[in-house]
N, C-alpha and C positions, 0 to 999 in steps of 0.2 A: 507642074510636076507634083505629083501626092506624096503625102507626107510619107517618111520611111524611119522608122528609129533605128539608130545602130547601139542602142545600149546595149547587144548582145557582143559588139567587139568592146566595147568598153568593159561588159563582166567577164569576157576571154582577158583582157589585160588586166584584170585586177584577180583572177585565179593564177594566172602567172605571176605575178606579183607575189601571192601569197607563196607558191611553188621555192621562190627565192629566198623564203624570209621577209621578206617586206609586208608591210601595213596594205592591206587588200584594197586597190583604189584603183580604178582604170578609166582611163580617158581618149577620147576620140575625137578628130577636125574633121569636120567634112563642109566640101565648097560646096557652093551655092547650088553647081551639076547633079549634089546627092552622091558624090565620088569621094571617098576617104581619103585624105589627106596626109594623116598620120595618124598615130594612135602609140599609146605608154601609158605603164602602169607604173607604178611608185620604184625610185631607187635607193630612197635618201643612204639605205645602209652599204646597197653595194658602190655607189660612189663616195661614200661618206660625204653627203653636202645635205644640208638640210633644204637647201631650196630645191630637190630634185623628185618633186610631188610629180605626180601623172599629168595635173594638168597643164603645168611648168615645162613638160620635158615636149606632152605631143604641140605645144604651142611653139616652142623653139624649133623643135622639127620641124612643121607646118611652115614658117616663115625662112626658114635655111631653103627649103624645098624649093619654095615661091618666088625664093629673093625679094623678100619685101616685110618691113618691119611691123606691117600691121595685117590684122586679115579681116578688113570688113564685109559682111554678105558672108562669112563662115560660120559654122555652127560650132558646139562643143555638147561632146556629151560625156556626162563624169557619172559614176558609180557612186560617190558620197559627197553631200554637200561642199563646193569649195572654204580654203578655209580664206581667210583676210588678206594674206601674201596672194595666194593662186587667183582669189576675185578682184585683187588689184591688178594683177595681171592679165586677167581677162578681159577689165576695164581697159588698161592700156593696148592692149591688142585691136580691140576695137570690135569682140567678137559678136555677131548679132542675134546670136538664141545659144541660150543654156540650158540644157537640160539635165537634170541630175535624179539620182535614184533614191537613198538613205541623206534621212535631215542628221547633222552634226552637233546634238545640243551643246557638247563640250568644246569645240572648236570650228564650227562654224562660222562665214560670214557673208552669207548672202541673207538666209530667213533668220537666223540667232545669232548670237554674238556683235558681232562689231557691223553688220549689216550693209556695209562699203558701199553697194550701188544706192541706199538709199543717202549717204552721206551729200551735204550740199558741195562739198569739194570732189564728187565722184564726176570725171568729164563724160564719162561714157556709160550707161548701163544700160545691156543686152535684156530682151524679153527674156524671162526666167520659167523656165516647167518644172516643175518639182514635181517626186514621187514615180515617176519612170523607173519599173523593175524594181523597186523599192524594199520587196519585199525577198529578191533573191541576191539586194545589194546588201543588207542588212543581214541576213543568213551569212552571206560572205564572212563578213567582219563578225560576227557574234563568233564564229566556226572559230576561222583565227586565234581571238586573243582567248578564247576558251578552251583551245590545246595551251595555251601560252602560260595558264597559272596552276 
């Protein structure tokens, strides 16, 4: 099957996100068929829970969907670098390629920060793409917190 990037649902749920009030971040599961899975963009405000990041929410979806607590052979594709909570998660999940669009220097944790897959206690880390739409995930978030001050 040839490659197909769905960053483009991932930056529909992270402009909805934004729509809502929330931190512009969107993320996508897709199995192994190339078939979306689920797909969420950030809640944390309108559920008030801080664990309720995009990639958090379409991973719990994904595995409610599936009935099955892990999704190995699935993809993820996220809008902004995960941060250390969301790459633990995706370690736990067991996800097999990440791709993502804008690098997170302040709260990142896959290339910056706390760098979780490369940790010697990380059991699982997925092949990693970075910089996918990078440039209109980054516009996203700049647009955002730039109405915001």
């Amino acid at each position: 099957m040839p490659f197909a990037s769905h960053m483009d649902r991932a930056l529909a749920q992270a402009r909805a996100a934004a729509d809502r009030g929330e931190v512009p971040v969107g993320a996508v599961v897709v199995a192994p068929s190339g078939a979306v899975v689920s797909e969420a963009g950030n809640r944390t405000r309108e559920l008030n829970d801080p664990t309720a990041h995009a990639e958090i929410l379409a991973i719990r979806t994904a595995c409610a969907a599936l009935g099955q607590e892990r999704l190995p052979d699935h993809d993820l594709y996220v809008t902004l670098e995960p941060c250390p909570m969301c790459a633990g998660a995706i370690s736990f999940a067991r996800i097999r390629r990440l791709y993502y669009g804008a690098p997170d220097p302040k709260s990142g944790g896959v290339s910056t920060g706390a760098r979780v897959f490369a940790h010697p206690q990380c059991h699982h880390a997925p092949e990693v793409y970075d910089g996918m739409s990078e440039k209109a995930a980054s516009a996203l978030l700049k647009d955002f917190f730039e109405a915001r001050r």
